[in-house]
C-alpha positions as CSV (number, residue, x, y, z in Angstrom):
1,X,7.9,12.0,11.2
2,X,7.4,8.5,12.2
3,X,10.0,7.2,15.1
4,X,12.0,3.9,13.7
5,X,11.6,2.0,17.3
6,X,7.7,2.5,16.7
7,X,7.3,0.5,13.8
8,X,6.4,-2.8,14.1
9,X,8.7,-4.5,11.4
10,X,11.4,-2.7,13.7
11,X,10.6,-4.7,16.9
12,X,10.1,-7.7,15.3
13,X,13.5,-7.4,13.6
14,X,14.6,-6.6,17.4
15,X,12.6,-9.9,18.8
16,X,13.9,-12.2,16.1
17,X,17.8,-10.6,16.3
18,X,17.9,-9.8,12.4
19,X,19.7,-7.1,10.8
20,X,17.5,-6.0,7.6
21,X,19.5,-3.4,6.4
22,X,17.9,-2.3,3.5
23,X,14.5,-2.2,5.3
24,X,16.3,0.1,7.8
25,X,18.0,2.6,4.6
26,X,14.5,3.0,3.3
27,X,12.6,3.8,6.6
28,X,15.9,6.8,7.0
29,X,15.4,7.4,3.5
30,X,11.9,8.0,3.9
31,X,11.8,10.0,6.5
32,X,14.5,12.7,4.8
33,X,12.1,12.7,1.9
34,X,9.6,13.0,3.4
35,X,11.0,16.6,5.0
36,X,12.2,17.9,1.7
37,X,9.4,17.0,0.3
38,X,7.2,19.2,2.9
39,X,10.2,22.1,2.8
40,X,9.6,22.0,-1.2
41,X,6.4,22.4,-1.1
42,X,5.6,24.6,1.5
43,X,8.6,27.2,-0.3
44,X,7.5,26.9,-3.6
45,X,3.0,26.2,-3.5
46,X,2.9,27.7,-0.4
47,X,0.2,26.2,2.3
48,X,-2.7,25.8,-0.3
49,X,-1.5,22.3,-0.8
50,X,-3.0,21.4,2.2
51,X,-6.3,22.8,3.5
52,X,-9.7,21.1,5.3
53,X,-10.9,20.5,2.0
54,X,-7.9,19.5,0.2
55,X,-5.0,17.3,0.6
56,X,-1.6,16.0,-1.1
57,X,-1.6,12.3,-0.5
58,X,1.4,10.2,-2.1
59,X,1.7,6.8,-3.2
60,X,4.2,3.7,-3.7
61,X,7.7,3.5,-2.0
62,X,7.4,6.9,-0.3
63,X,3.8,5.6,0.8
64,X,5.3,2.2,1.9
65,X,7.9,3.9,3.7
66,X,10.5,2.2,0.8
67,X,12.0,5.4,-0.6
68,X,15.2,5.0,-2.9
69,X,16.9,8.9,-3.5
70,X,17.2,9.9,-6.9
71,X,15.5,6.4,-7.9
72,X,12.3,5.9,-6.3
73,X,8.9,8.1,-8.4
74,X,6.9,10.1,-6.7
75,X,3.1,8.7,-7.2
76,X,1.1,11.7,-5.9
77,X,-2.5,13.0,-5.9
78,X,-4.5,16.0,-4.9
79,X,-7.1,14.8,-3.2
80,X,-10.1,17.4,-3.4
81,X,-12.9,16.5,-0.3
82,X,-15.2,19.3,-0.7
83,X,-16.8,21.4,-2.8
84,X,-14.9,21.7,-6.2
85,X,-13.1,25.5,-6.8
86,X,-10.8,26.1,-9.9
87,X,-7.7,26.8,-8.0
88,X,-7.7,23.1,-7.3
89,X,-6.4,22.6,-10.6
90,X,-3.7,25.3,-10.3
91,X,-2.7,24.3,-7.4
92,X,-2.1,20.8,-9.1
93,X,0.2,22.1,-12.0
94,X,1.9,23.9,-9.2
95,X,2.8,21.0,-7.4
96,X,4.0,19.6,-10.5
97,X,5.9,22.4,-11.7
98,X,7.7,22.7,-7.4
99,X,8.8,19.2,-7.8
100,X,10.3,19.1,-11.1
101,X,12.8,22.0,-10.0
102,X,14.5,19.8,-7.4
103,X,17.1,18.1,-9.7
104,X,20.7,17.5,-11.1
105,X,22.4,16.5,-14.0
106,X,23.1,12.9,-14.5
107,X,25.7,10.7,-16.8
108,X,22.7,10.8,-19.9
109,X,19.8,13.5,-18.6
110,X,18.6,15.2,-15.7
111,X,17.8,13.1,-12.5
112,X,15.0,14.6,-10.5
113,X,14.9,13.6,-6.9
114,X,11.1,13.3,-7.3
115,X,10.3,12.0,-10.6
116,X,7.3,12.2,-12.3
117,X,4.7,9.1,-11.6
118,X,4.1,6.8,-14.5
119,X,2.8,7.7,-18.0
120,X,-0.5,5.8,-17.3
121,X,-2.2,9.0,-15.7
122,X,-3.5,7.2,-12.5
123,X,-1.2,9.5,-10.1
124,X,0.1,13.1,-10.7
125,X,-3.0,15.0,-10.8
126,X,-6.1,15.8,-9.2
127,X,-8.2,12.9,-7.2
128,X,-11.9,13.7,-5.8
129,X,-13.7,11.9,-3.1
130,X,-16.8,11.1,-4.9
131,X,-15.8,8.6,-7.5
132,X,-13.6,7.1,-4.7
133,X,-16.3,6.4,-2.4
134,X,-19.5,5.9,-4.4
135,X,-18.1,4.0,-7.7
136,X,-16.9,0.8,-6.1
137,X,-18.3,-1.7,-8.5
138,X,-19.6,-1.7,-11.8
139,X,-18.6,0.0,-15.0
140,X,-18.1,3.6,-13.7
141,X,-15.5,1.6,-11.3
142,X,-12.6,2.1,-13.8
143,X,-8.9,0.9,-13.1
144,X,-7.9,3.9,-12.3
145,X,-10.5,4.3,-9.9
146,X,-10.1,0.9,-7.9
147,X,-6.4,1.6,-8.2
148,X,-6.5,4.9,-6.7
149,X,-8.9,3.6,-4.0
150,X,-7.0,0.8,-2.5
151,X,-3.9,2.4,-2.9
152,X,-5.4,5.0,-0.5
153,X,-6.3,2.2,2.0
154,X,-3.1,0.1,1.8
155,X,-0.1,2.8,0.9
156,X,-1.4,6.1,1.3
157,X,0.6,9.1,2.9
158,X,-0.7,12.2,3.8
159,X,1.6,15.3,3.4
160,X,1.2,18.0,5.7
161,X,-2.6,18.7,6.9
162,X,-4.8,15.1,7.0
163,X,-8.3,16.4,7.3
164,X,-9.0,15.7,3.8
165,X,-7.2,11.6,3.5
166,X,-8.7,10.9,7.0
167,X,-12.2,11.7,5.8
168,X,-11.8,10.2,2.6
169,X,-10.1,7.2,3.8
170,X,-12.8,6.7,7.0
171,X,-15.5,7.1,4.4
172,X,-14.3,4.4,2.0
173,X,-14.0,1.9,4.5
174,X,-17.2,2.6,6.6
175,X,-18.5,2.4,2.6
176,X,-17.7,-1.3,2.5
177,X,-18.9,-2.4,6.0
178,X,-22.0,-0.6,5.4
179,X,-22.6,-3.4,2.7
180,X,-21.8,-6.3,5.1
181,X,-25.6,-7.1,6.2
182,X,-23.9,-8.9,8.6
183,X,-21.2,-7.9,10.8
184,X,-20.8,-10.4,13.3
185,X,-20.9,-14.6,13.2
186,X,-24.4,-16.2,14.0
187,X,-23.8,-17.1,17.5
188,X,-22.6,-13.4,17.9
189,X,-18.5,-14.4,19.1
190,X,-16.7,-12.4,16.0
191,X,-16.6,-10.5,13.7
192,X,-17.2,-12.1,10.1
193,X,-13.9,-10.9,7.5
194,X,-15.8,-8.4,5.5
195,X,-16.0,-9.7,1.9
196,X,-16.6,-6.6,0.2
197,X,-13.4,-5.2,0.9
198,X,-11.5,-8.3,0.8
199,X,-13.4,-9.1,-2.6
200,X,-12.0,-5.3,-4.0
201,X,-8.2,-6.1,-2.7
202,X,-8.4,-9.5,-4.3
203,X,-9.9,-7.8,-7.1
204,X,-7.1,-5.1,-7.2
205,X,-4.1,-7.8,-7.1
206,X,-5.6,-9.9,-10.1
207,X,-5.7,-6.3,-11.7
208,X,-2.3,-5.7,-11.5
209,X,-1.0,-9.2,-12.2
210,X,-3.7,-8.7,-15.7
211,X,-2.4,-5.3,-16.2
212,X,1.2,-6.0,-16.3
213,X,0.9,-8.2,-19.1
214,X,-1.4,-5.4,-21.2
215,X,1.6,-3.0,-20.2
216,X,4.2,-4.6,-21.8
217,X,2.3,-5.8,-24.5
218,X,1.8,-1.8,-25.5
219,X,5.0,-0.8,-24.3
220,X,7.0,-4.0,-26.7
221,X,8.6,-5.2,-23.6
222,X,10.6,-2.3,-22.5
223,X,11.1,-2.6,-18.6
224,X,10.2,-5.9,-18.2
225,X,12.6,-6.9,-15.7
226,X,12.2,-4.1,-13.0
227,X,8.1,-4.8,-13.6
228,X,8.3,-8.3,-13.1
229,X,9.9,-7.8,-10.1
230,X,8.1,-5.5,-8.3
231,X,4.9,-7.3,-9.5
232,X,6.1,-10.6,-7.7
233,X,7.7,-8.4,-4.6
234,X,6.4,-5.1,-3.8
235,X,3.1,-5.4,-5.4
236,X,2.4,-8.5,-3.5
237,X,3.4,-7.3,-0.2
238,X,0.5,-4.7,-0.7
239,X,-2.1,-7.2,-1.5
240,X,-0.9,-9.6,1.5
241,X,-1.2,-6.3,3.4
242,X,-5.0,-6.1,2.7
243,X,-5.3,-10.0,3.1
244,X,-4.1,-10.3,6.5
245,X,-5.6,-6.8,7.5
246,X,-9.5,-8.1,6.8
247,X,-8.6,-11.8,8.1
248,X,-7.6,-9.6,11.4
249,X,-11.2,-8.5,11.5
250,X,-12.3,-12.1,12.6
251,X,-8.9,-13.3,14.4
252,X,-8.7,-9.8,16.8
253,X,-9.1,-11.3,20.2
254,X,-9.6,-7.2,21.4
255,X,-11.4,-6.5,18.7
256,X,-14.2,-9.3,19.8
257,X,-14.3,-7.7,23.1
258,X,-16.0,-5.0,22.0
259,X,-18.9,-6.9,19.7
260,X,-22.5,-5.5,21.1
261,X,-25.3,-8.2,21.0
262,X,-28.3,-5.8,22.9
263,X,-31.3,-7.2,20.7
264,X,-33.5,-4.4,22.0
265,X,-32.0,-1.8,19.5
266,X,-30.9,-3.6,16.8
267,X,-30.3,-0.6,14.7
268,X,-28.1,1.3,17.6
269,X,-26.2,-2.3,18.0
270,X,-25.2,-2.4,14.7
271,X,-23.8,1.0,14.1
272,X,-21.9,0.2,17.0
273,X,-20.4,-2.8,16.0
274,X,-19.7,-1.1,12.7
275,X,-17.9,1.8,14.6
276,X,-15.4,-0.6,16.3
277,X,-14.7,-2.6,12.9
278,X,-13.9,0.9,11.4
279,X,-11.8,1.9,13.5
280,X,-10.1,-1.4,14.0
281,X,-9.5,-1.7,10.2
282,X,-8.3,2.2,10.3
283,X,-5.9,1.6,12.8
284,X,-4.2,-1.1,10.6
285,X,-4.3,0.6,7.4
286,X,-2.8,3.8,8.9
287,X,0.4,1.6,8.9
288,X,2.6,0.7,5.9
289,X,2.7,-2.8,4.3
290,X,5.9,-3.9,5.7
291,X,4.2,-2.8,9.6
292,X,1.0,-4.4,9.1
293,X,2.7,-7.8,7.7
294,X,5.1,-7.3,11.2
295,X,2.0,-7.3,13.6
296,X,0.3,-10.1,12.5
297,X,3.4,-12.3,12.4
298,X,3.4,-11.3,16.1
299,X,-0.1,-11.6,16.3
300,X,-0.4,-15.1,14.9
301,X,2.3,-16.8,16.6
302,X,4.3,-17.2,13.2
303,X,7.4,-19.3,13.3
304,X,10.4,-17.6,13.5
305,X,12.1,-19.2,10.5
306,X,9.5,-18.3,8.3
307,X,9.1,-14.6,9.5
308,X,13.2,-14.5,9.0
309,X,12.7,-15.7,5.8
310,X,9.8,-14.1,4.8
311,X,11.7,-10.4,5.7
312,X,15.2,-11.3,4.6
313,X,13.4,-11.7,1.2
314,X,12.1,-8.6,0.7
315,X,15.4,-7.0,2.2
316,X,17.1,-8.3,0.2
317,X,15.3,-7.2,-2.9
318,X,15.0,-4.0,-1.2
319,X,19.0,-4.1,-1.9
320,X,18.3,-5.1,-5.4
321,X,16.5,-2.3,-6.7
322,X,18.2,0.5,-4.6
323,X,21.5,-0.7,-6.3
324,X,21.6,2.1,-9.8
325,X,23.6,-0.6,-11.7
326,X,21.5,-3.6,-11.1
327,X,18.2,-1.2,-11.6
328,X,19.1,0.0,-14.7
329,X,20.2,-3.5,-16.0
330,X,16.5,-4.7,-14.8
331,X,14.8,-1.6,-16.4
332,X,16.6,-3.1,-19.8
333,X,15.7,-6.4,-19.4
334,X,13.9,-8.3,-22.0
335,X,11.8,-11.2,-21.1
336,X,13.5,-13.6,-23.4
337,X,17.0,-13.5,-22.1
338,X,15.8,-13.3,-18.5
339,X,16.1,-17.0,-17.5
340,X,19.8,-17.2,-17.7
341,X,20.5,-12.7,-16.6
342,X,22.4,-13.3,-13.3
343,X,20.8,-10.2,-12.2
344,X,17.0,-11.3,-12.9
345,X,18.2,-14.7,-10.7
346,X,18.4,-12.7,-7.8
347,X,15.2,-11.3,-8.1
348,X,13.6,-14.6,-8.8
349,X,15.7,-16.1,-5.9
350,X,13.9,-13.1,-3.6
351,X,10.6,-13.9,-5.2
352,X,11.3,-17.5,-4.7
353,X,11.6,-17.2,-0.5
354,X,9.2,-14.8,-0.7
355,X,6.7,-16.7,-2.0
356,X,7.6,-19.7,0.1
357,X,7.1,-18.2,3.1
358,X,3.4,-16.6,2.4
359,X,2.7,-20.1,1.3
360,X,3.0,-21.7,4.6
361,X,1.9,-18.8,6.6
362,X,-1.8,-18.6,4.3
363,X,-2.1,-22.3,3.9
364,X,-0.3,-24.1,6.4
365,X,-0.8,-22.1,9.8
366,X,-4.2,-23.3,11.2
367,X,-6.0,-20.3,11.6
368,X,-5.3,-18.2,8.3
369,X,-5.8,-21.3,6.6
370,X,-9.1,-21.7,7.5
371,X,-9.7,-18.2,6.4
372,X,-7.9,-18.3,2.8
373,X,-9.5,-21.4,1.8
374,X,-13.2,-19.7,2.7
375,X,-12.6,-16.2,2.1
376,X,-9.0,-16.0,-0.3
377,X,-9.8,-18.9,-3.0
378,X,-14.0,-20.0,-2.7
């Protein structure tokens, strides 16, 4: 369980003398969840859900540390590291048969406390390590792939035992530094921001942004409104995760420290410097969203309006779509009467400051600047 005074979006809330509410119900939200979850699970699959070879990893708000009870889906995948046995698939429907019993009747249907992923068959199933690591790329590299694969970087959660997400996880990044020929700046003072991953989290967001309009194109606009707004919210705050999480690569005063520039061994110098870019970018990742956007407003010397602003935002739409009423009303929402919905206002009002604020932190702050005009747009 993961102490609320040890996350970062918590002590700069502290430093800054805001009260984000919402933020706050979600991190204690979480954190019950994430107990049940575990009790579930370990009652009902027993401990075969998690093994050296084998782990459950889950996604989105219970990933981001966001949960809503009775509101929020459970994006979830077995993540098979090892050699493949057919009780992997058994253990699977198990899973999904454990959390389907936790539920209660609602006004309309049942309400299950953790529903079923989406109908798009990227989560609630089996995942295996190979296709994550190797297929980055090319036409094998599917969406559900990439999306599985930087979800596991930015919003990932391991359940119970981690031996399987950790490998997977180190892998995948040491993957993409591995094709960085060049770690380090010519005059050997930084490290570079590593394009390839960068590229694939850029790649990732235009994706989604691409993908939501093919969704509700095949779906005839039904849930529009809750879409659109985690699209411009939520879905965001991952990518911006990603964005300042490489830039951090070349910014990381500590980080610098470490560079090795012994000519004599080349080879031995550059799986050095590759180790301590690993790790650096493993530490950051091992944090949610919200905690990694937190340290580098600390880290960057962000002003304090903006990083009020910037957080009060996403609090409040936090609020927005924890609220039953104003979700379902969002969930109904047709694009073509959103402009004048009160409710929708709200959201674009959220979306709005939001957006603000990452605008002057990416392309008015001198440093990051720099950095999104080089590596974020050319």
């Amino acid at each position: 369980m993961v102490d609320k005074e040890s996350r970062p979006v918590f002590q700069l809330s502290a430093s800054l003398g805001c009260n984000w509410k919402n933020i706050e119900r979600a991190h204690e939200e979480t954190e019950q969840a994430k107990k049940d979850l575990l009790t579930l699970l370990q009652r009902d699959v027993g401990e075969k859900f998690a093994s050296e070879d084998a782990n459950l990893v889950v996604f989105g708000s219970l990933g981001r540390s966001e949960w809503i009870d009775w509101l929020s889906d459970l994006d979830w995948t077995f993540l098979v590291d090892g050699q493949c046995k057919p009780r992997h698939f058994q253990i699977a429907q198990d899973i999904r048969e454990a959390l389907r019993k936790e539920c209660r009747q609602g006004k309309d249907a049942k309400e299950y406390r953790f529903a079923e992923p989406g109908a798009t068959g990227t989560f609630g199933n089996m995942g295996f390590s190979h296709q994550l690591i190797h297929l980055i790329g090319g036409q094998d590299d599917t969406n559900k792939n990439t999306t599985q694969r930087i979800l596991l970087v930015l919003e990932s959660l391991p359940i119970s035992e981690t031996n399987a997400h950790q490998r997977v996880l180190k892998a995948i990044i040491q993957r993409y530094l591995e094709e960085e020929r060049h770690l380090i700046t010519k005059n050997g003072a930084q490290f570079k921001v590593p394009r390839f991953l960068l590229n694939d989290i850029v790649r990732f967001w235009r994706t989604m942004a691409v993908d939501f309009a093919s969704k509700q194109r095949h779906r005839g606009g039904e849930g529009w409104g809750l879409r659109n707004a985690k699209l411009s919210m939520s879905r965001k705050l991952i990518f911006v995760s990603g964005l300042v999480t490489c830039f951090s690569c070349n910014l990381d005063e500590k980080l610098q420290a470490k560079i090795s520039t012994d000519e004599r061994d080349i080879k031995a110098t550059r799986a050095r410097n590759l180790s301590h870019l690993q790790e650096h970018i493993l530490q950051r990742v091992g944090k949610t969203p919200l905690d990694i956007v937190a340290l580098a407003v600390g880290e960057h010397g962000i002003e304090t309006s903006i990083a009020r602003n910037l957080f009060s935002a996403y609090d409040d739409f936090l609020g927005l779509v924890a609220d039953p009423e104003k979700r379902e009303h969002l969930k109904k929402l047709r694009a073509e009467v959103s402009r004048d919905d009160k409710v929708f206002g709200q959201v674009r009002d959220c979306s709005e400051r939001f957006s603000e604020a990452l605008r002057l932190i990416f392309f008015e702050h001198p440093k990051l600047s720099v950095l999104t005009q080089k590596y974020g747009v050319f």
